[in-house]
C-alpha positions as CSV (number, residue, x, y, z in Angstrom):
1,X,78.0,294.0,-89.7
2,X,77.6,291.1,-91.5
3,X,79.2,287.7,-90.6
4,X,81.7,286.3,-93.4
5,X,81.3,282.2,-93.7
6,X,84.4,280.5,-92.1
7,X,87.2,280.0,-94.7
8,X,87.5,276.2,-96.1
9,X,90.8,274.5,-95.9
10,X,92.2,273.1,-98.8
11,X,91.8,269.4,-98.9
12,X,95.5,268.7,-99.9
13,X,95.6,264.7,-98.6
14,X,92.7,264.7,-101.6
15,X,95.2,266.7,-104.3
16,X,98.5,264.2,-103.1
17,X,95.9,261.0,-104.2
18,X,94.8,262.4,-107.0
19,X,98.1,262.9,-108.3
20,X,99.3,259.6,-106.9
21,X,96.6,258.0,-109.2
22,X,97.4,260.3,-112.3
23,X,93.4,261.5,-112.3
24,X,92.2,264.9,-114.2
25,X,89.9,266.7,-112.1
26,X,86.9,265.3,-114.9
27,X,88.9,262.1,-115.2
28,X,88.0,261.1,-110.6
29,X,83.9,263.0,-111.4
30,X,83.5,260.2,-114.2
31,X,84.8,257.1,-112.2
32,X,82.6,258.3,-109.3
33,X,79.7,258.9,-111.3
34,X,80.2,255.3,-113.0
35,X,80.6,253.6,-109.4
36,X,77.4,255.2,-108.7
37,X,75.4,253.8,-111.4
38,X,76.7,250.2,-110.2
39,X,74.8,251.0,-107.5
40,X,71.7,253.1,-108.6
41,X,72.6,256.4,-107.9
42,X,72.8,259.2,-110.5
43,X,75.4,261.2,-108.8
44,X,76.3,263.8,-112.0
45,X,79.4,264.9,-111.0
46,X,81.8,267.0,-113.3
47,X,85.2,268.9,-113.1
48,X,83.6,271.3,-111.0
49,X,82.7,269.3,-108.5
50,X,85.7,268.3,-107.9
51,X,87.7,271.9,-107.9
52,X,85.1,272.3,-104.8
53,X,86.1,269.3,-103.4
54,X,89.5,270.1,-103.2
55,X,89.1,273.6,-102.0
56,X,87.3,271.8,-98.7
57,X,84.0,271.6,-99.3
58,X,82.5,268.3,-97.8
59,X,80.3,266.1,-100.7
60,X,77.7,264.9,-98.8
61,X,75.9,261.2,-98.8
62,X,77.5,258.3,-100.6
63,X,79.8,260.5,-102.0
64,X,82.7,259.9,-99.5
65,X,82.8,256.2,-99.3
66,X,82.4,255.9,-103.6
67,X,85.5,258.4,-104.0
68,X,87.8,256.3,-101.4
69,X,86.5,253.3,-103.7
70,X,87.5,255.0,-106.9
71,X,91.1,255.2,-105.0
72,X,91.4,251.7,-103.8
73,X,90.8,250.3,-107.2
74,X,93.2,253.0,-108.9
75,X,96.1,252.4,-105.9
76,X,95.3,248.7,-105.2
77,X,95.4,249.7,-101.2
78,X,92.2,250.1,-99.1
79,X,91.8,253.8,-98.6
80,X,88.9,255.2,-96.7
81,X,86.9,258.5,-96.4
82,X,89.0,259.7,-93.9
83,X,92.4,259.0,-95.7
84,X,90.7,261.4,-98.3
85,X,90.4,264.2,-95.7
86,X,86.7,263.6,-96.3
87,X,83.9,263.4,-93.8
88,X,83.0,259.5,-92.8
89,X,79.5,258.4,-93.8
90,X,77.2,255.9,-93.0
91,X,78.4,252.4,-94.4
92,X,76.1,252.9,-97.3
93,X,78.9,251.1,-100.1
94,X,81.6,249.6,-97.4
95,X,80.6,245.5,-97.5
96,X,79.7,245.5,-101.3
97,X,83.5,244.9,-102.1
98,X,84.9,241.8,-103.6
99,X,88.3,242.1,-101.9
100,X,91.4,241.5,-104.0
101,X,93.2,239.1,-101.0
102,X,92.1,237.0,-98.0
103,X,94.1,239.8,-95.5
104,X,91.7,242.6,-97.1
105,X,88.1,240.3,-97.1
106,X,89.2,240.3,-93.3
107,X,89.7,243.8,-92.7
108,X,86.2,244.5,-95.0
109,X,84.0,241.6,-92.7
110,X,85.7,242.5,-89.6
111,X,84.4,246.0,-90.0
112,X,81.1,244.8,-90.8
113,X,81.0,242.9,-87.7
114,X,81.8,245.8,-85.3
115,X,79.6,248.1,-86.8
116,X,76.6,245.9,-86.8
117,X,77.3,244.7,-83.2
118,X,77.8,248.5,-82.1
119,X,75.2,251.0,-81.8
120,X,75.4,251.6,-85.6
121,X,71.4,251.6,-86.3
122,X,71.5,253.0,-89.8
123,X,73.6,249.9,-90.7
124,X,70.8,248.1,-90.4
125,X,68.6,251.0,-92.7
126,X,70.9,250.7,-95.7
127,X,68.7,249.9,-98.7
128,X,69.1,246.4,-100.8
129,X,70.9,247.5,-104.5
130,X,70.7,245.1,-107.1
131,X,73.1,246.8,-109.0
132,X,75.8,245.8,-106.1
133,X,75.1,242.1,-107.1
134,X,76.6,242.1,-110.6
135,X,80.6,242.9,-109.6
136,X,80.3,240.3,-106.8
137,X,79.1,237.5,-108.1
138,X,81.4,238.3,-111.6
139,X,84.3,238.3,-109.9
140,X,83.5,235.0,-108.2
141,X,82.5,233.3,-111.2
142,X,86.0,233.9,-112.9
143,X,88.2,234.6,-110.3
144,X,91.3,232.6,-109.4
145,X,91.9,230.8,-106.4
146,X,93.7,232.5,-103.3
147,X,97.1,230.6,-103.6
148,X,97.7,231.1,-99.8
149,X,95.8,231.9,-96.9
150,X,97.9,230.8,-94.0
151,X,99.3,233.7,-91.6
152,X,102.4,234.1,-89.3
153,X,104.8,231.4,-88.1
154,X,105.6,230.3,-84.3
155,X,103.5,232.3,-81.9
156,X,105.7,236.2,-80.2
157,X,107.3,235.2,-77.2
158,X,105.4,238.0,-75.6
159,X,101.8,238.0,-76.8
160,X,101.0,241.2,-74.7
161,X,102.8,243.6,-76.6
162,X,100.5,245.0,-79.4
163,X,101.7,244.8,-83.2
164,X,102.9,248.2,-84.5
165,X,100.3,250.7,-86.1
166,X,100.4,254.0,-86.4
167,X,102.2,255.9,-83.7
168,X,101.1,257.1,-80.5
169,X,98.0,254.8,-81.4
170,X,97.4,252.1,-78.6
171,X,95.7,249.1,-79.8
172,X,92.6,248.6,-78.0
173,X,92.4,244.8,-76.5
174,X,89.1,243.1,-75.7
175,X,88.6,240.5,-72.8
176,X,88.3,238.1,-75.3
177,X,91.2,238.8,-78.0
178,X,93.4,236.1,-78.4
179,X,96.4,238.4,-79.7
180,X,97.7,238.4,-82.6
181,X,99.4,235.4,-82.0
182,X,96.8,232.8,-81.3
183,X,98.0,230.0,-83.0
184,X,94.0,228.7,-84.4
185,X,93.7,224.8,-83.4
186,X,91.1,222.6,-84.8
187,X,89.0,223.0,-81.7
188,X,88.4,226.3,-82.3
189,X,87.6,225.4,-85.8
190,X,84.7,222.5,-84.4
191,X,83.4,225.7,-81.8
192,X,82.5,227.9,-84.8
193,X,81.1,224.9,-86.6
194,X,79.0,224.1,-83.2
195,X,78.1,227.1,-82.8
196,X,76.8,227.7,-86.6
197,X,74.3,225.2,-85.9
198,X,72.9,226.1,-82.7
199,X,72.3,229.7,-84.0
200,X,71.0,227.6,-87.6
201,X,68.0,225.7,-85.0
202,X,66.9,228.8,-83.3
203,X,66.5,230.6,-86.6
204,X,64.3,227.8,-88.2
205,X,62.3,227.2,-85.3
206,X,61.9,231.7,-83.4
207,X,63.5,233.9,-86.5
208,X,66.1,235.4,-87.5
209,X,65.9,238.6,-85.0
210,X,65.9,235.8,-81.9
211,X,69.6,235.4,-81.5
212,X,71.1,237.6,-84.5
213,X,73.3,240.1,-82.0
214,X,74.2,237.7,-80.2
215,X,75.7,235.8,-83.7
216,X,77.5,239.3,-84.6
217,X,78.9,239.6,-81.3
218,X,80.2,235.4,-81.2
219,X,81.5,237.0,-85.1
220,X,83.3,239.9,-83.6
221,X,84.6,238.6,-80.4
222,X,85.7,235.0,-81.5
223,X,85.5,234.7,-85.2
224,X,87.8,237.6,-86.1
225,X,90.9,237.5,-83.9
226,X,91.2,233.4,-85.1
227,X,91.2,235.1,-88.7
228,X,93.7,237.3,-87.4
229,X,95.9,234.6,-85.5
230,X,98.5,232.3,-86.7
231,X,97.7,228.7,-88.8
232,X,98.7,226.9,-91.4
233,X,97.3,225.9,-95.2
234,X,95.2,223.7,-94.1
235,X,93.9,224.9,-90.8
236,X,92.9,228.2,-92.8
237,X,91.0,227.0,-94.8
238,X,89.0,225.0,-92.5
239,X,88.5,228.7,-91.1
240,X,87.7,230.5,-93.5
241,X,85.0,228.5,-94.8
242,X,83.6,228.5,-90.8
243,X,84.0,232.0,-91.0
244,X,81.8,232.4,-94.4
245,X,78.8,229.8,-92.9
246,X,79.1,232.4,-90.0
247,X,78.8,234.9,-92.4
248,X,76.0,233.9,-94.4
249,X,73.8,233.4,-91.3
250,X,74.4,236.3,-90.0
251,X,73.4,237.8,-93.3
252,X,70.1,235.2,-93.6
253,X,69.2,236.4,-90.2
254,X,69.5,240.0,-91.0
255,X,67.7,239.3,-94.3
256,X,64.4,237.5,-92.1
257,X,64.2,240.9,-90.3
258,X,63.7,243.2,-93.3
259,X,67.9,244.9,-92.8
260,X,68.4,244.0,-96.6
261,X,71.5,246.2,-97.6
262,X,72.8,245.0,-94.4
263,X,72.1,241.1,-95.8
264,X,73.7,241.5,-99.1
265,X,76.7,243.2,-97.2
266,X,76.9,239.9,-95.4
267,X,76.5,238.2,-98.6
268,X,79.1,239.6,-100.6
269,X,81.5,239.1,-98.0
270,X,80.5,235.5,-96.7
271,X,81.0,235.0,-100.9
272,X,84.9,236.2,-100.5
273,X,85.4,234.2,-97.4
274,X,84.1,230.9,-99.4
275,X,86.9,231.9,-102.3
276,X,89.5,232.0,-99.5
277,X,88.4,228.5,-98.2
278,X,88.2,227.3,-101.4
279,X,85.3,225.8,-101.4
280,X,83.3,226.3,-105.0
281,X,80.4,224.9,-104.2
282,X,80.1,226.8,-101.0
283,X,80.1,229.8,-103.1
284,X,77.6,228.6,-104.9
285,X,75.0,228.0,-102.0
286,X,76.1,231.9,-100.8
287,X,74.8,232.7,-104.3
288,X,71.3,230.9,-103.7
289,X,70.8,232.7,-100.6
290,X,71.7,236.0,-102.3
291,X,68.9,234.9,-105.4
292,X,66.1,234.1,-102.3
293,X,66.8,237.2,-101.2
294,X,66.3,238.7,-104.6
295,X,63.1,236.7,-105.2
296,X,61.8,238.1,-101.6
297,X,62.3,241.5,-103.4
298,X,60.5,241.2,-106.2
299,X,64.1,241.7,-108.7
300,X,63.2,238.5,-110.7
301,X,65.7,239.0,-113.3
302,X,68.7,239.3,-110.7
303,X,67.4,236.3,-108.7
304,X,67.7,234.4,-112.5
305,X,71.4,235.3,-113.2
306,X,72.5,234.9,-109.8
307,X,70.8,231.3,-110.2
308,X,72.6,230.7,-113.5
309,X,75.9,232.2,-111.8
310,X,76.0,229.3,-109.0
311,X,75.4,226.4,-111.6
312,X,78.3,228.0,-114.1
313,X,80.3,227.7,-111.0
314,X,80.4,224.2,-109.8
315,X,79.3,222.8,-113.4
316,X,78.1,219.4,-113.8
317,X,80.0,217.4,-111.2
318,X,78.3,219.1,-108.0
319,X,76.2,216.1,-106.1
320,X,72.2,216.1,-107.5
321,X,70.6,217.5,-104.5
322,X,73.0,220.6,-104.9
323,X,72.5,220.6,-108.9
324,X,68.4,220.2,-107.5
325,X,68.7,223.0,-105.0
326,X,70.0,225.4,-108.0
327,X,67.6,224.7,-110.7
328,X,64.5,225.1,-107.8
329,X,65.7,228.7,-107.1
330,X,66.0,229.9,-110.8
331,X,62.9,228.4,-110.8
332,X,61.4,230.6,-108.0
333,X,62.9,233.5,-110.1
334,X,61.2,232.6,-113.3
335,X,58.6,232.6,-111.3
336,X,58.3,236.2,-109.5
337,X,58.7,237.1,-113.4
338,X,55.9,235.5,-114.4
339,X,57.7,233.3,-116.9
340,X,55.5,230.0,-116.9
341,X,57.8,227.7,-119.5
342,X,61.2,229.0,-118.3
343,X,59.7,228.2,-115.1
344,X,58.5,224.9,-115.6
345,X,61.4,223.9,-116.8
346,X,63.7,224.8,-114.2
347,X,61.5,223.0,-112.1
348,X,61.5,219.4,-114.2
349,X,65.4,219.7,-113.8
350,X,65.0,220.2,-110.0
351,X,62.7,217.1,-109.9
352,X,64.8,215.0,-112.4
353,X,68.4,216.1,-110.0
354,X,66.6,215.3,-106.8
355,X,65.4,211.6,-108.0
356,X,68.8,210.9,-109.3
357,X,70.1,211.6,-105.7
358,X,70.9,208.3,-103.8
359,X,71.3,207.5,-100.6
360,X,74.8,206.7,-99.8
361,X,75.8,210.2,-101.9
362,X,77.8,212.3,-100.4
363,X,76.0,215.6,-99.9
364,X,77.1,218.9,-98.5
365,X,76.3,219.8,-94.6
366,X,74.5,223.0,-95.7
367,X,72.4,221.0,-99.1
368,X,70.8,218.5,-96.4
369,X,67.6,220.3,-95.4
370,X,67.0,220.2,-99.9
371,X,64.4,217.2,-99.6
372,X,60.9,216.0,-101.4
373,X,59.6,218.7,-98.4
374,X,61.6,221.6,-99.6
375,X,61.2,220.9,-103.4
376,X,57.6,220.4,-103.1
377,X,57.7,223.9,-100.9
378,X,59.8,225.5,-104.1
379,X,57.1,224.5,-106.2
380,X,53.7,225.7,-104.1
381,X,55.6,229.5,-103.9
382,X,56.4,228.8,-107.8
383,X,53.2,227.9,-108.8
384,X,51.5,230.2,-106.4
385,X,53.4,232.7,-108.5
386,X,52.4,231.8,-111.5
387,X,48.5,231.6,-110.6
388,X,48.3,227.7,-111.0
389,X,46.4,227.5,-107.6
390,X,45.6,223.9,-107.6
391,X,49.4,222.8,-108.3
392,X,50.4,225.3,-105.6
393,X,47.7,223.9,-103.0
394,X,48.7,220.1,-103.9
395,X,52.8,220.9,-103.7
396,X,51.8,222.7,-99.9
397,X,50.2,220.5,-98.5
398,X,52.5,217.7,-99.4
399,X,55.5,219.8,-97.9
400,X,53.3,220.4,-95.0
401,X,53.0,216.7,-94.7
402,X,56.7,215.6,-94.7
403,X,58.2,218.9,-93.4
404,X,60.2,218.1,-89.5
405,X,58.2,220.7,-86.8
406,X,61.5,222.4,-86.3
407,X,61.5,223.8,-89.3
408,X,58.7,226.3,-87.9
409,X,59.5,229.2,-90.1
410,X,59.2,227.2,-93.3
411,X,56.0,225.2,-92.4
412,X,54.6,229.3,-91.4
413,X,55.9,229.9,-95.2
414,X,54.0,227.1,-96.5
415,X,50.8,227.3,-95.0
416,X,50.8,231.3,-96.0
417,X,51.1,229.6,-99.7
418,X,48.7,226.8,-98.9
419,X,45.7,229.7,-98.1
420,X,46.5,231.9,-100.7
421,X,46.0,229.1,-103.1
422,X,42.8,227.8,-100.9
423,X,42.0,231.6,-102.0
424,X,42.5,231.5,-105.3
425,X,40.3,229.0,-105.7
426,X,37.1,230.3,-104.2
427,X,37.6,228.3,-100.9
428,X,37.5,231.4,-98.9
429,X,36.6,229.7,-95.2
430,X,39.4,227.2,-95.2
431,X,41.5,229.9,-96.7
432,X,41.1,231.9,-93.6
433,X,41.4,229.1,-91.4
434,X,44.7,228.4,-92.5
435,X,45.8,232.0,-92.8
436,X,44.7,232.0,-88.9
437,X,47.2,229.2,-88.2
438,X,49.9,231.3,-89.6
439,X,48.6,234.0,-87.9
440,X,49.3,232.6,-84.6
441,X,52.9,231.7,-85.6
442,X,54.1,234.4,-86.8
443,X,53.3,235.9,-83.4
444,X,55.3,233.6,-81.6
445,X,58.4,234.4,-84.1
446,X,60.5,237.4,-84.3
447,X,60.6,237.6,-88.1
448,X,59.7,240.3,-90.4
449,X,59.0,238.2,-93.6
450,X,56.7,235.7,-91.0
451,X,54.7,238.7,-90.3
452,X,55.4,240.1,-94.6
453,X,53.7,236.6,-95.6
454,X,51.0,237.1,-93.2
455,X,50.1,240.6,-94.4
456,X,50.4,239.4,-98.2
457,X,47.8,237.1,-97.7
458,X,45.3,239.8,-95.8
459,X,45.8,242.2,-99.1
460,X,44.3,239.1,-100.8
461,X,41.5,239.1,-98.7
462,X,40.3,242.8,-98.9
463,X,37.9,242.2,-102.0
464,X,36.3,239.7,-99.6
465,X,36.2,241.9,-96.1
466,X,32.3,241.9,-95.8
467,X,32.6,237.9,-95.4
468,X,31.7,236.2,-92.7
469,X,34.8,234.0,-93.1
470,X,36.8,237.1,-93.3
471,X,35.6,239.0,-90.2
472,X,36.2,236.0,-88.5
473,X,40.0,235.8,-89.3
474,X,40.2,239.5,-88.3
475,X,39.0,238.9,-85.2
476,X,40.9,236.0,-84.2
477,X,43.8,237.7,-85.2
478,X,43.1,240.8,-83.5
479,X,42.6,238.4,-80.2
480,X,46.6,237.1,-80.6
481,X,47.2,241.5,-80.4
C-alpha cells in the first residue's frame, strides 16, 4: 500500500499579513522578486508561488528572510520568518537593513552580535553582495537626523524583575546584564572607547582573526545592554557613536579574515549607529571602510560611488586629512578599474588636501593614522594597479620608510606592493627577497588578506618558476611551513 505525503497546514499567520498589508497574491511574488535583485538573486516568483506558500509549503533559501522584509517595509514593524509561520534561515539578508529608528538599529546589531558570538558558522559564510550597498549608503546620504535617542527616565526600583514580553516567556539574564535599567555613565562610555583601541593595536600589529570573538563577545555582553539602559541626549550619543567604532571593527576584523557578507553586515549597521550619534563625518569614514572592502573585491565601480557618497556627505567643511583620506580611496577604486586619469586625479586632490593640513587642525580620532605614510601606501597599490611599476616601487618604499612598526599589517601590505613592482620591472631576485620578508609575516599574523597578498604575488611569479631566484623563495617559504 502506498504511503500518502503528510497533509500541509495552511499557513494562515501568512494570509492575516497579507491582508494586513493589502497584497495580491502576484502583488507579495513581485516585491520579493524585486528585493532579490537588490541583492543578486533571480528569485522568479509568481502568483503561484505564493498560493503554495500559503497552503504550507516551506520556500526554501533566502526566501524566508526577503518575504518578512517585504512585510516590515509594507507594515513599518520588524517582522521575522517566524512571524510569517515560515521556516528560519541562515542570516543570509538580516544586517543589510537601514533601520527606520535608533530602537530598531539596536534590535538589528544586537542580533548580529549574538549570532556571530554563538556557534552560528554560516554567519561567517554569507557571501559579500554589492547590490546590498546601494539602499544603505542612499539612505544615509539623504536621510534626516534621529531627533532623539535618549531611553527611559529614573532607574525601576526593582531592577530584577524582567520587562514584560510575551507571556509565559522568561527573559533570559546573563552574568553580565546590567538590566534594563542601567542608567549608562560616562565611564562606561571612556571603557568602550578604551577598549576600541586596544582591540584597534592588536589588529594592526597579529590580524584581524587575533582577538575578533573576543570583540563580539565585549559587543554582546557590554555594548548592548548600555544601548538598552537608561541615558540622556547627550550621553546617547556619546554611545552610540562608541557603539558604531565598535561596530566597524568588528566588521574590519571580520573583513581581514575573508567573512565578507558577515563585514558588510557590520558595515551597514555600524553606518545606522553613526546616524543615531550624529556624527556625519563618522559615517563617512564607515563608508571608506565599506569602499576598501569593495576595492579588496575587485567591484571597482561600487568602491567609486561609495567614495563619491562619503564626500557628498560631509561636503567641503570636513578637516583636509579627512577630505585627503576620501579622495585616496576613490582613487584606489579608479584604480582596480583601470581608469588611469580619473585615477590620477583623485590622487592630486589627496596630495593637494593632505599639504593643506596643518598642524594645530583639529583632526578626527579615527583620520589620525592618514599620513605622508598612508598616502604614499594609497598610491604604490594605485599605481601598482595601474601597471606604473616605478611610481608604485618609489611610493612603497617611501611608506616603508616613514610607516611606525606597529602598524605590521600595513608595512606586510606594502612590501607585497613593493615586490610586485620590483617584478614588474624585471628585478626578479630582489623581488623575491622582498616577497620572502612578507612571507615570514604573514605567518606570524592571523589574517586572510596577509596570506591573499602573499599568494597574489606567487601567481606573478609562475611565468618565472624555473628561476633560480624563484626556487629560492619557494623554498624559504616552504621552511616557515
Amino acid at each position: 500500500m502506498t504511503e500518502r505525503p503528510p497533509q500541509r497546514t495552511p499557513n494562515r499567520q501568512l494570509a492575516a499579513l497579507i491582508a494586513e498589508a493589502g497584497f495580491s497574491n502576484a502583488g507579495l511574488a513581485r516585491r520579493v522578486d524585486q528585493l532579490g535583485l537588490e541583492h543578486g538573486l533571480d528569485l522568479r516568483y509568481d502568483k503561484t508561488s505564493v498560493t503554495r506558500w500559503l497552503r504550507g509549503q516551506q520556500p526554501r533559501g533566502t526566501t524566508p528572510a526577503l518575504i518578512a522584509e517585504v512585510f516590515t517595509r509594507r507594515l513599518g514593524r520588524r517582522l521575522s520568518a517566524q512571524d510569517l509561520g515560515l521556516d528560519a534561515c541562515a542570516p543570509v539578508y538580516a544586517g543589510l537593513e537601514f533601520a527606520a529608528s535608533p530602537e530598531e538599529a539596536i534590535d538589528i546589531v544586537g542580533g548580529l552580535w549574538r549570532k556571530d558570538s554563538g556557534s552560528h558558522a554560516e554567519l561567517r559564510k554569507i557571501a559579500f553582495t554589492p547590490a546590498g550597498l546601494v539602499v544603505p549608503s542612499r539612505d544615509w546620504l539623504i536621510g534626516r537626523a534621529d531627533e532623539r535617542v535618549a531611553r527611559g527616565g529614573e532607574p525601576p526600583q526593582n531592577p530584577r524583575v524582567p520587562p514584560q514580553g510575551r507571556p509565559g516567556v522568561p527573559r533570559q539574564r546573563r552574568d553580565t546584564d546590567r538590566g534594563p535599567g542601567h542608567r549608562v555613565s560616562g565611564g562606561d562610555i571612556a571603557a568602550l572607547r578604551s577598549v576600541g583601541e586596544l582591540f584597534r593595536a592588536l589588529d594592526h600589529a597579529y590580524g584581524g582573526g587575533h582577538a575578533r570573538q573576543a570583540l563580539v563577545r565585549y559587543l554582546e555582553h557590554e555594548a548592548e545592554p548600555m544601548l538598552r539602559g537608561t541615558y540622556n541626549e547627550q550621553a546617547g550619543r556619546r554611545l552610540f557613536a562608541a557603539a558604531a567604532d565598535l561596530t566597524r571593527l568588528a566588521g574590519w576584523t571580520s573583513y581581514d579574515i575573508a567573512a565578507h557578507g558577515l563585514a558588510q553586515r557590520y558595515f551597514v549597521q555600524a553606518l545606522r549607529l553613526s546616524q543615531a550619534a550624529g556624527d556625519r563625518a563618522y559615517g563617512s569614514y564607515v563608508l571608506v571602510t565599506m569602499s576598501r572592502q569593495a576595492v579588496y573585491l575587485g567591484h571597482g565601480r561600487e568602491a567609486v560611488q561609495l567614495a563619491r557618497v562619503a564626500q557628498q556627505g560631509v561636503g567641503s567643511s570636513a578637516p583636509p586629512v579627512v577630505q585627503a583620506l576620501l579622495h585616496a580611496v576613490e582613487a584606489r577604486g579608479h584604480g582596480v578599474l583601470g581608469e588611469v586619469r580619473a585615477c590620477t586625479a583623485s590622487m592630486v586632490r589627496a596630495e593637494r588636501a593632505l599639504e593643506a593640513a596643518r598642524p594645530g587642525d583639529e583632526v578626527p580620532y579615527w583620520a589620525r593614522f592618514f599620513d605622508e605614510a598612508q598616502l604614499a601606501d594609497e598610491f604604490a597599490h594605485c599605481n601598482r594597479d595601474l601597471q606604473q611599476y616605478r611610481a608604485a616601487a618609489q611610493h612603497a618604499e617611501r611608506s616603508l620608510q616613514l610607516r611606525a612598526p606597529g602598524y605590521a599589517r600595513s608595512r606586510l601590505f606594502c612590501r607585497v606592493v613593493l615586490a610586485t613592482s620590483r617584478l614588474g620591472l624585471g628585478e626578479l631576485e630582489q623581488a623575491c627577497q622582498l616577497g620572502a620578508e612578507a612571507a615570514q609575516a604573514a605567518g606570524e599574523m592571523r589574517s586572510v588578506r596577509a596570506v591573499e597578498y602573499v599568494r597574489d604575488f606567487e601567481r606573478r611569479l609562475e611565468p618565472y618558476r624555473d628561476a633560480a631566484p624563484v626556487r629560492g623563495y619557494r623554498d624559504k617559504v616552504a621552511a616557515l611551513g
